[in-house]
Biotite code that builds the C-alpha atoms (Angstrom):
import biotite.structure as struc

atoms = struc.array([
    struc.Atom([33.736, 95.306, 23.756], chain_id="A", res_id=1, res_name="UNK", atom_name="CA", element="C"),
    struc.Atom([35.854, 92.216, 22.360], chain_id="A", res_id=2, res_name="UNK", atom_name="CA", element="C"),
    struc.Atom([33.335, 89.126, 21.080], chain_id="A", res_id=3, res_name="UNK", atom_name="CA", element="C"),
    struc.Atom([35.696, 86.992, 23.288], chain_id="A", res_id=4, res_name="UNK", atom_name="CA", element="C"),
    struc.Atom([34.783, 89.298, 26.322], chain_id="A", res_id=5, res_name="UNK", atom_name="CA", element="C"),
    struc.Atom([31.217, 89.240, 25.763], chain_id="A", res_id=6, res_name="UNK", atom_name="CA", element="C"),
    struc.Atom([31.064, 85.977, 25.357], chain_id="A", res_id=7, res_name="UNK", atom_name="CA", element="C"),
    struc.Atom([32.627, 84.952, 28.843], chain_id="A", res_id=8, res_name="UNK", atom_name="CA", element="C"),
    struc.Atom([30.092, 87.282, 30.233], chain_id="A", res_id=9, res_name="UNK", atom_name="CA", element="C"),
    struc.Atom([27.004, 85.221, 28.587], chain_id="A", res_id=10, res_name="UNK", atom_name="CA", element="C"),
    struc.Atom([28.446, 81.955, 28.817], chain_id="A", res_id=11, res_name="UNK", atom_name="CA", element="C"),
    struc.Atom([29.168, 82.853, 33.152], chain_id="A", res_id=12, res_name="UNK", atom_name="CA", element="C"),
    struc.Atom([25.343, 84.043, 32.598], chain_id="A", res_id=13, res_name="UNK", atom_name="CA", element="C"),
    struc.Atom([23.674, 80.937, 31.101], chain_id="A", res_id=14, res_name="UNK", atom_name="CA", element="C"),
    struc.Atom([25.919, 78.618, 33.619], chain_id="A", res_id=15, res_name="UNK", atom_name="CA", element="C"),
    struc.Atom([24.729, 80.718, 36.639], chain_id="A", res_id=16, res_name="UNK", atom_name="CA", element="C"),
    struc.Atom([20.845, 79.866, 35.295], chain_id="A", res_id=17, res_name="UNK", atom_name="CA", element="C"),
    struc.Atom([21.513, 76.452, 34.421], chain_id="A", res_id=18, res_name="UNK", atom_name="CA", element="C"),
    struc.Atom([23.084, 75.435, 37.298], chain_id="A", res_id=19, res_name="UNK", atom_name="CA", element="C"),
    struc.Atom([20.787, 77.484, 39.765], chain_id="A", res_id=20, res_name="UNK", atom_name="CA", element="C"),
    struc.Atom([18.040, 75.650, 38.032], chain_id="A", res_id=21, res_name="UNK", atom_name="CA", element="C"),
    struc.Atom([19.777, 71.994, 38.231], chain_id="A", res_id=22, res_name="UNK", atom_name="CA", element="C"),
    struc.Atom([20.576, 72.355, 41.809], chain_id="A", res_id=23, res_name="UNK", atom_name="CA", element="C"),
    struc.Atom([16.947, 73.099, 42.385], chain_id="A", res_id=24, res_name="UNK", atom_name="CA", element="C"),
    struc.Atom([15.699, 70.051, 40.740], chain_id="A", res_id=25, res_name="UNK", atom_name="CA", element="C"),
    struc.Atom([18.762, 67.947, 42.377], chain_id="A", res_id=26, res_name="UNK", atom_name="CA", element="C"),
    struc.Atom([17.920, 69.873, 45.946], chain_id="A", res_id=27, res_name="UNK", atom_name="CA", element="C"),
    struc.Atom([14.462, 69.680, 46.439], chain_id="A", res_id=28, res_name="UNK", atom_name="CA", element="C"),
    struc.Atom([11.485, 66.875, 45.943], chain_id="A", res_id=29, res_name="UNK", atom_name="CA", element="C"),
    struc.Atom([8.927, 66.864, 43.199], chain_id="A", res_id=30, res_name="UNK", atom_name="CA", element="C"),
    struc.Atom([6.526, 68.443, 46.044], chain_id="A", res_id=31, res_name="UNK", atom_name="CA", element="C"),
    struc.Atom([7.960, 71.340, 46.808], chain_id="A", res_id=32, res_name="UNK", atom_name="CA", element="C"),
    struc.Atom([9.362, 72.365, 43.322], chain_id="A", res_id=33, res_name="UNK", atom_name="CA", element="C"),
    struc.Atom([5.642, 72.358, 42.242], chain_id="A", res_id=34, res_name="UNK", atom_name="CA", element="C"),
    struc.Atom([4.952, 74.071, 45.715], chain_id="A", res_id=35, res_name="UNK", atom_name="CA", element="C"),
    struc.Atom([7.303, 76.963, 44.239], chain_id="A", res_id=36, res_name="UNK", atom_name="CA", element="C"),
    struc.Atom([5.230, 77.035, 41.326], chain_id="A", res_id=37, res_name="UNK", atom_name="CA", element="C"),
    struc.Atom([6.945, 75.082, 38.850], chain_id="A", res_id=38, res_name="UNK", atom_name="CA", element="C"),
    struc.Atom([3.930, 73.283, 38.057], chain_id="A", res_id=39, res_name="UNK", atom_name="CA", element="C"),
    struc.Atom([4.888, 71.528, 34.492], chain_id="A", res_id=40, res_name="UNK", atom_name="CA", element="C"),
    struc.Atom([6.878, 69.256, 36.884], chain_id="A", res_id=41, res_name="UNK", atom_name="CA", element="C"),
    struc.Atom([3.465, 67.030, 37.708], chain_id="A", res_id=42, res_name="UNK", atom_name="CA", element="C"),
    struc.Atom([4.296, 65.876, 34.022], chain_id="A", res_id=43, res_name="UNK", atom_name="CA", element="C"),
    struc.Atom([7.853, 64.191, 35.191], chain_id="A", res_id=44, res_name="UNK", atom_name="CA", element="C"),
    struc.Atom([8.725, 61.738, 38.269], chain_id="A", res_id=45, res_name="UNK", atom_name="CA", element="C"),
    struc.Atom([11.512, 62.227, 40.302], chain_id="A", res_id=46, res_name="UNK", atom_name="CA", element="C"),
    struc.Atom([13.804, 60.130, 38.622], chain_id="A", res_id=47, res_name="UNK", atom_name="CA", element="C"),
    struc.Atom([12.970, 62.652, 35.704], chain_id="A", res_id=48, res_name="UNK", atom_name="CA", element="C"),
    struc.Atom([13.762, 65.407, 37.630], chain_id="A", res_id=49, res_name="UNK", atom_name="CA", element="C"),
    struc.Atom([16.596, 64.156, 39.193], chain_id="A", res_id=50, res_name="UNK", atom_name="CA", element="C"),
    struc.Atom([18.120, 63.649, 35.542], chain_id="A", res_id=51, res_name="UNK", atom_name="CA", element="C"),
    struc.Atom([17.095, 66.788, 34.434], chain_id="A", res_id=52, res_name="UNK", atom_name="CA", element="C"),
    struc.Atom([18.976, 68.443, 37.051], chain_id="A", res_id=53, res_name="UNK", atom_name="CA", element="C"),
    struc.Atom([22.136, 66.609, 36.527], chain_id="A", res_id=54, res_name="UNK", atom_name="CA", element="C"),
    struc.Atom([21.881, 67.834, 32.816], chain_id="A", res_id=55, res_name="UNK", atom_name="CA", element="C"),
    struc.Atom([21.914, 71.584, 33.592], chain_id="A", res_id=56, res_name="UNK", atom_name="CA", element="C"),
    struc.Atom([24.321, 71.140, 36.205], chain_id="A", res_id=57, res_name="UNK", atom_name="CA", element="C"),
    struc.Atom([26.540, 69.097, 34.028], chain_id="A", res_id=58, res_name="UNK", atom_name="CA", element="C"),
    struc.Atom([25.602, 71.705, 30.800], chain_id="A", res_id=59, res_name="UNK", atom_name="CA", element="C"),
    struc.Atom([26.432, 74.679, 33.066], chain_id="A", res_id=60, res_name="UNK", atom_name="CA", element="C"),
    struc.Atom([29.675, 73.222, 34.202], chain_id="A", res_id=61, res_name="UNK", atom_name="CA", element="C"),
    struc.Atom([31.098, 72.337, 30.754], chain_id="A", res_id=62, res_name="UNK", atom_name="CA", element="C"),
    struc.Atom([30.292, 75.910, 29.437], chain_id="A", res_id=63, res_name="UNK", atom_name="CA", element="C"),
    struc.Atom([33.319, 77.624, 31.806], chain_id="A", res_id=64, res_name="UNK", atom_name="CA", element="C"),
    struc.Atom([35.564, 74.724, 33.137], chain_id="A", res_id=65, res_name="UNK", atom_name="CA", element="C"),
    struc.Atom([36.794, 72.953, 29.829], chain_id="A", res_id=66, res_name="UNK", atom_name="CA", element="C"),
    struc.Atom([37.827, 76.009, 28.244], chain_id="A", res_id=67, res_name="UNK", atom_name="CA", element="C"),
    struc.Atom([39.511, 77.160, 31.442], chain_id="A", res_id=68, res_name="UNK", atom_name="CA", element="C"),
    struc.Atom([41.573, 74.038, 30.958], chain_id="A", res_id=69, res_name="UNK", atom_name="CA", element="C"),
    struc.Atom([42.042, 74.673, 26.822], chain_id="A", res_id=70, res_name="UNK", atom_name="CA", element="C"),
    struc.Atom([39.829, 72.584, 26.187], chain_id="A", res_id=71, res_name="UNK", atom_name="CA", element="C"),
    struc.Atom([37.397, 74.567, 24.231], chain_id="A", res_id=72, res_name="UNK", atom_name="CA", element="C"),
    struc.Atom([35.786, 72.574, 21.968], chain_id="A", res_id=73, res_name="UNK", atom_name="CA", element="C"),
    struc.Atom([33.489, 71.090, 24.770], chain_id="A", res_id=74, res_name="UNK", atom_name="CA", element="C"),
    struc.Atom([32.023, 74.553, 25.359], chain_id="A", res_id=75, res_name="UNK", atom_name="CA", element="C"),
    struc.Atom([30.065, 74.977, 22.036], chain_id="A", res_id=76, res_name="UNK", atom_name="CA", element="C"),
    struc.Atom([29.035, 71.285, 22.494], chain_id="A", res_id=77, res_name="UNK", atom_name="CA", element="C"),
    struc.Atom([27.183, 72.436, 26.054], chain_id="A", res_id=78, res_name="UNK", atom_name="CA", element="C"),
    struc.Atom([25.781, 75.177, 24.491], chain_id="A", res_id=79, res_name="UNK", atom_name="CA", element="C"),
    struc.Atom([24.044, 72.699, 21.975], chain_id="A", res_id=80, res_name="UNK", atom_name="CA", element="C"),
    struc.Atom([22.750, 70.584, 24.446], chain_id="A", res_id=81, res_name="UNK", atom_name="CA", element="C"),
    struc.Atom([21.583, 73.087, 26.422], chain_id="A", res_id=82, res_name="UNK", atom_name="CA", element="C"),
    struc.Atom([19.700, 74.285, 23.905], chain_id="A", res_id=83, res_name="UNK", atom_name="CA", element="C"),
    struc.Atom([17.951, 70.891, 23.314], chain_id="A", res_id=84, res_name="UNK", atom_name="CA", element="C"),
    struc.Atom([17.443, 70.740, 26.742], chain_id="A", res_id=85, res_name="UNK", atom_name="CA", element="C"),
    struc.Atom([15.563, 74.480, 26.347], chain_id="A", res_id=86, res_name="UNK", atom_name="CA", element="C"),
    struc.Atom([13.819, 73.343, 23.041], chain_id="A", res_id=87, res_name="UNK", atom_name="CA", element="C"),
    struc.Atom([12.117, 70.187, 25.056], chain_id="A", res_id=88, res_name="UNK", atom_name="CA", element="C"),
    struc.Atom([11.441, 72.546, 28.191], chain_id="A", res_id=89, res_name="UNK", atom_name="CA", element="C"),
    struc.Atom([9.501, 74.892, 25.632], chain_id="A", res_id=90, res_name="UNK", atom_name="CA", element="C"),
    struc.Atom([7.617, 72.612, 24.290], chain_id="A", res_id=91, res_name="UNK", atom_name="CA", element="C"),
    struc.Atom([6.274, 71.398, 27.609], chain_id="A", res_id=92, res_name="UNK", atom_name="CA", element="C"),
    struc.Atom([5.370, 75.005, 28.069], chain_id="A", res_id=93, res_name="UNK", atom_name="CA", element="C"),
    struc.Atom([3.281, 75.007, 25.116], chain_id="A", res_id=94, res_name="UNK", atom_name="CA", element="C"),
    struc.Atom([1.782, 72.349, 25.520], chain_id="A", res_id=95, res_name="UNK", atom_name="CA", element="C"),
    struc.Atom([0.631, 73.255, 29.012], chain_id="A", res_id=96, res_name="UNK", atom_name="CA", element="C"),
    struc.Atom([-0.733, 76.831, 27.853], chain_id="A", res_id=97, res_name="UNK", atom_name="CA", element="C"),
    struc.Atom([2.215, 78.238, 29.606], chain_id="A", res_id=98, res_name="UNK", atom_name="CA", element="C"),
    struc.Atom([3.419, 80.901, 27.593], chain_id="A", res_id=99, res_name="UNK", atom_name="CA", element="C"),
    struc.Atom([3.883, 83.915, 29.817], chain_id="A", res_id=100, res_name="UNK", atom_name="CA", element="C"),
    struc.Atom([6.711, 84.042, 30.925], chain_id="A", res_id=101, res_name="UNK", atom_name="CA", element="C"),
    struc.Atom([7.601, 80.438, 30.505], chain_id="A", res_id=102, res_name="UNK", atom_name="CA", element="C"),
    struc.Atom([7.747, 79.888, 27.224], chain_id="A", res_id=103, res_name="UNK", atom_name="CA", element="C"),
    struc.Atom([8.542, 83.233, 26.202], chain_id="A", res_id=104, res_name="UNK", atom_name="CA", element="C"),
    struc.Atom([11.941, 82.987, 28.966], chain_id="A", res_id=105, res_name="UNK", atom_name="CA", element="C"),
    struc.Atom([12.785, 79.233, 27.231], chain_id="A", res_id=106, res_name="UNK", atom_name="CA", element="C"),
    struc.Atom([13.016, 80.959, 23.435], chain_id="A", res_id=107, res_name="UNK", atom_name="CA", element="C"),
    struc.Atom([15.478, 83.653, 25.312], chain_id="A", res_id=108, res_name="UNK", atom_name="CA", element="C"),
    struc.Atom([17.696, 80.682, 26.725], chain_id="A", res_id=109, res_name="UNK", atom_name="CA", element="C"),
    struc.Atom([17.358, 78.906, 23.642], chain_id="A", res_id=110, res_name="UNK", atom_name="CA", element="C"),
    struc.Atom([18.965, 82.358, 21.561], chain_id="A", res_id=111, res_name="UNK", atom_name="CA", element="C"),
    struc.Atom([21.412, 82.650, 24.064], chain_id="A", res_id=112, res_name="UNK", atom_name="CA", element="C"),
    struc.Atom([22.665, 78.804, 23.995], chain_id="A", res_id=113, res_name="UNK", atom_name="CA", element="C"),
    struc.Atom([22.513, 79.302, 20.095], chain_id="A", res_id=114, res_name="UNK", atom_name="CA", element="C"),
    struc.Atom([24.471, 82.431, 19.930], chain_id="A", res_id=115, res_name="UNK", atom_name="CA", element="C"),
    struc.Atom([26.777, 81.230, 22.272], chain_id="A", res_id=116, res_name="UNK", atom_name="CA", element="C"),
    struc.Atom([27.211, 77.735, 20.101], chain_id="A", res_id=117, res_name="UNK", atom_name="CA", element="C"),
    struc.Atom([27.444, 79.577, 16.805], chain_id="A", res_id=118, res_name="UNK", atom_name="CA", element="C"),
    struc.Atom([30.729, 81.869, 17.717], chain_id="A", res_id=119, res_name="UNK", atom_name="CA", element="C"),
    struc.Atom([32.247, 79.527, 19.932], chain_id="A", res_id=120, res_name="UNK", atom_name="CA", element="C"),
    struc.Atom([32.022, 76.909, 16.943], chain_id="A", res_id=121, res_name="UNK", atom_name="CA", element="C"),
    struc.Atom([32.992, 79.605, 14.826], chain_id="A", res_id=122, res_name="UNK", atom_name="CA", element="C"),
    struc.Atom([34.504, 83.545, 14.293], chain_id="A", res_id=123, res_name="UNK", atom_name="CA", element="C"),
    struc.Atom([35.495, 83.409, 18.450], chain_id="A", res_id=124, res_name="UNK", atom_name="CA", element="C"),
    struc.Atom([36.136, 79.963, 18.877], chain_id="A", res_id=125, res_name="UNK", atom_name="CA", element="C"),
    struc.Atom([39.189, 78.801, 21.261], chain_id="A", res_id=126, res_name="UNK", atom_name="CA", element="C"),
])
């Protein structure tokens, strides 16, 4: 399989998650996301959550759209951020003793936003 093709496929992949998970925190109240058992979000209020969710939503939609419009450069950027965004996320998990599968699923979006940063910046970028 061509790098470029493969890489579609996992950016499409991490902007599904993100944005699944930003509509969630833009969709429901800090009750019922803990309710669903999302329980590190006791640590943030809802204007935290709310900007949280606008970050993944914003982070998913800058991974696919830009370089649909040849404007490529943005994509690595997302890809960065979201991977800031990941490394804060696992270190709440951490720090809440919430390693399985929490933490352990942040490290794999964190790889995945790196990998995708690294070729898009360089060998595959647009």
């Amino acid at each position: 399989m061509e790098p470029n093709t493969w890489l579609w496929i996992l950016a499409g992949f991490l902007a599904a998650l993100f944005l699944g998970t930003g509509v969630l925190k833009l969709t429901r109240s800090k009750d019922e996301i803990i309710a669903e058992g999302l329980t590190w979000a006791e640590d943030y209020s809802p204007r935290q959550l709310l900007a949280l969710g606008w970050a993944e939503v914003l982070g998913a939609v800058a991974l696919v759209v830009p370089p649909l419009l040849g404007v490529g450069i943005i994509a690595p950027i997302a890809a960065v951020c979201l991977a800031l965004l990941s490394v804060g996320a696992f270190v709440v998990h951490v720090r809440r003793r919430e390693f399985l599968p929490d933490a352990l699923r942040t490290i794999a979006l964190i790889v995945m936003c790196v990998v995708l940063a690294y070729w898009r910046f360089g060998p595959e970028a647009f």
